[in-house]
C-alpha positions as CSV (number, residue, x, y, z in Angstrom):
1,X,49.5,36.0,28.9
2,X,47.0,33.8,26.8
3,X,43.5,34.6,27.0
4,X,40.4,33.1,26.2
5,X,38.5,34.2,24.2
6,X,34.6,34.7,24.3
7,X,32.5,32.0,22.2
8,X,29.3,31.8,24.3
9,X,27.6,33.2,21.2
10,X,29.2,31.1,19.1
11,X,26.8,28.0,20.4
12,X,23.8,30.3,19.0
13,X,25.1,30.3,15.9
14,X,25.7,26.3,16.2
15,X,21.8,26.1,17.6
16,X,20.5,28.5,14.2
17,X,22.3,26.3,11.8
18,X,21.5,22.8,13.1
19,X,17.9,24.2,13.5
20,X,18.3,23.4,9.8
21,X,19.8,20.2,9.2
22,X,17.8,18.8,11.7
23,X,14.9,20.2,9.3
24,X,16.6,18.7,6.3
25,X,17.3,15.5,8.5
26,X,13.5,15.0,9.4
27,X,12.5,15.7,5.8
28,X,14.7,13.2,4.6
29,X,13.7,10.4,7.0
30,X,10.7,9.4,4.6
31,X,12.9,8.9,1.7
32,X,15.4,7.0,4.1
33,X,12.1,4.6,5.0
34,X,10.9,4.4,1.5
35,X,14.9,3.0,0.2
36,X,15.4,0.8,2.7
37,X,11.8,-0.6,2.2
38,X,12.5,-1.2,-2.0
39,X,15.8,-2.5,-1.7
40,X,14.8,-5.0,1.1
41,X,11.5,-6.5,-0.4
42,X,11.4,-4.4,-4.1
43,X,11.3,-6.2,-7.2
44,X,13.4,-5.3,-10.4
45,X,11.3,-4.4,-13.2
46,X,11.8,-2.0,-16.9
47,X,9.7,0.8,-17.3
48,X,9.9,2.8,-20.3
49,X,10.5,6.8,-20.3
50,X,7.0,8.3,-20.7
51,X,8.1,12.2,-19.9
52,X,11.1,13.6,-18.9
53,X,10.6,16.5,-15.7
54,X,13.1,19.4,-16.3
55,X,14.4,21.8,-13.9
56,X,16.0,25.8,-15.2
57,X,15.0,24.1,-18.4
58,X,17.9,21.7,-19.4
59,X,19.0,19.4,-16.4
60,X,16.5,16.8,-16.3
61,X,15.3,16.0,-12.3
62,X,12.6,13.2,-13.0
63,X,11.3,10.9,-15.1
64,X,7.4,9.9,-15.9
65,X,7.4,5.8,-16.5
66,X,5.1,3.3,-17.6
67,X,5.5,-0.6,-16.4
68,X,4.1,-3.7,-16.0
69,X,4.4,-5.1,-12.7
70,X,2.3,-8.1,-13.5
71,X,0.9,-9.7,-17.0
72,X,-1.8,-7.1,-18.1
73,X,-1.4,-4.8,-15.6
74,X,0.1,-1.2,-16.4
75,X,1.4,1.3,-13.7
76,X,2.5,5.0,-14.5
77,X,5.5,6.2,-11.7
78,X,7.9,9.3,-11.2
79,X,11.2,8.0,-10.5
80,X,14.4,10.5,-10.2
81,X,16.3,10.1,-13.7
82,X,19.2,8.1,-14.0
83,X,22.8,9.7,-15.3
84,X,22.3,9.7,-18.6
85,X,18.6,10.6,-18.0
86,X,16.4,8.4,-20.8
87,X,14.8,9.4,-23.7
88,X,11.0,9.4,-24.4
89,X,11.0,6.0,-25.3
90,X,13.8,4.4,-23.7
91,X,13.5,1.6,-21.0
92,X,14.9,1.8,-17.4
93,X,15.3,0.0,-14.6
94,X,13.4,0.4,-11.4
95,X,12.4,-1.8,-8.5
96,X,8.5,-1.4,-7.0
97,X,7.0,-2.5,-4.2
98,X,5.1,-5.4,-4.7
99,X,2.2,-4.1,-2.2
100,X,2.0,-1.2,-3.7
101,X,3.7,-0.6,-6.9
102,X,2.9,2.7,-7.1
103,X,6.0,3.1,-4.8
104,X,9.0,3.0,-7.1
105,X,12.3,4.3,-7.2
106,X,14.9,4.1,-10.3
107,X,17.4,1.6,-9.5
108,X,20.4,3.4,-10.1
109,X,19.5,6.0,-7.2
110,X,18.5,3.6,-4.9
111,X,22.6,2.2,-5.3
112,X,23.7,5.6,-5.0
113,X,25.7,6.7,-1.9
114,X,22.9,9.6,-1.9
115,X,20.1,7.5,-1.4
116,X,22.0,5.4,1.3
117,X,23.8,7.8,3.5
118,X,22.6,11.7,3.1
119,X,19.7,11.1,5.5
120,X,22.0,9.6,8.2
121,X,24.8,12.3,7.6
122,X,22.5,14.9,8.4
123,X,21.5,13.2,11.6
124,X,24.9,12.4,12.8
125,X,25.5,16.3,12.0
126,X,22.6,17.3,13.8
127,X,23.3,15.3,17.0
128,X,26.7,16.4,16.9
129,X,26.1,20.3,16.2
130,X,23.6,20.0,19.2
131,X,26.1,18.5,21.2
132,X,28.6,21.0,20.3
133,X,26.4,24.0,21.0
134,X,25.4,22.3,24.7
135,X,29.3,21.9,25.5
136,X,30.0,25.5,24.4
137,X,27.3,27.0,26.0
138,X,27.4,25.7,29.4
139,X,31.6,25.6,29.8
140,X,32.4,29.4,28.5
């Protein structure tokens, strides 16, 4: 004979572990906000590399910038560094939010499949893995 086997406590397990990804979901909701805002109503502009931000001392995570979103106007930002991060001296491209263009964002992130969809993944996971735990729990 087959029997089932007990996964009640499996669902608590389920609960602990989308207790975090709903934590890394609502962290990431802000960033979500803040792409979707520059790639609807940014404007493309070249900064040049000020600083480069390291992290364990060799993989470079940010990137200081200096631009000029209008004639005579200067702006410092912190962008995430492209792949091949810039050189102290080198342009890159970033788009800035015309209200405020102290909100910027390098351009090639803001493409990137990380900027657009590891926000919503985590969500999707979340609402599933809560799901999932409320099936298990209540039907074993």
């Amino acid at each position: 004979m087959l029997s089932i086997p007990d996964i009640s406590g499996f669902s608590n397990l389920i609960l602990v572990l989308a207790f975090f990804v709903g934590l890394y979901a609502l962290l990431a909701y802000p960033l979500q906000r803040k792409g979707r805002s520059l790639r609807a109503t940014g404007v493309e502009a070249t900064a040049v590399c000020e600083e480069r931000l390291y992290r364990g001392g060799a993989t470079v995570i940010r990137v200081n910038c200096l631009f000029q979103p209008w004639p005579g106007e200067h702006v410092r930002v912190q962008v995430r560094a492209p792949k091949p991060p810039p050189r102290v001296g080198q342009q890159l491209q970033i788009i800035f939010d015309p209200e405020n263009p102290q909100r910027a964002e390098g351009v090639q992130y803001l493409h990137s499949r990380q900027s657009r969809y590891m926000g919503i993944v985590a969500q999707c996971l979340f609402v599933v893995m809560l799901v999932s735990a409320a099936v298990l729990k209540f039907t074993f």
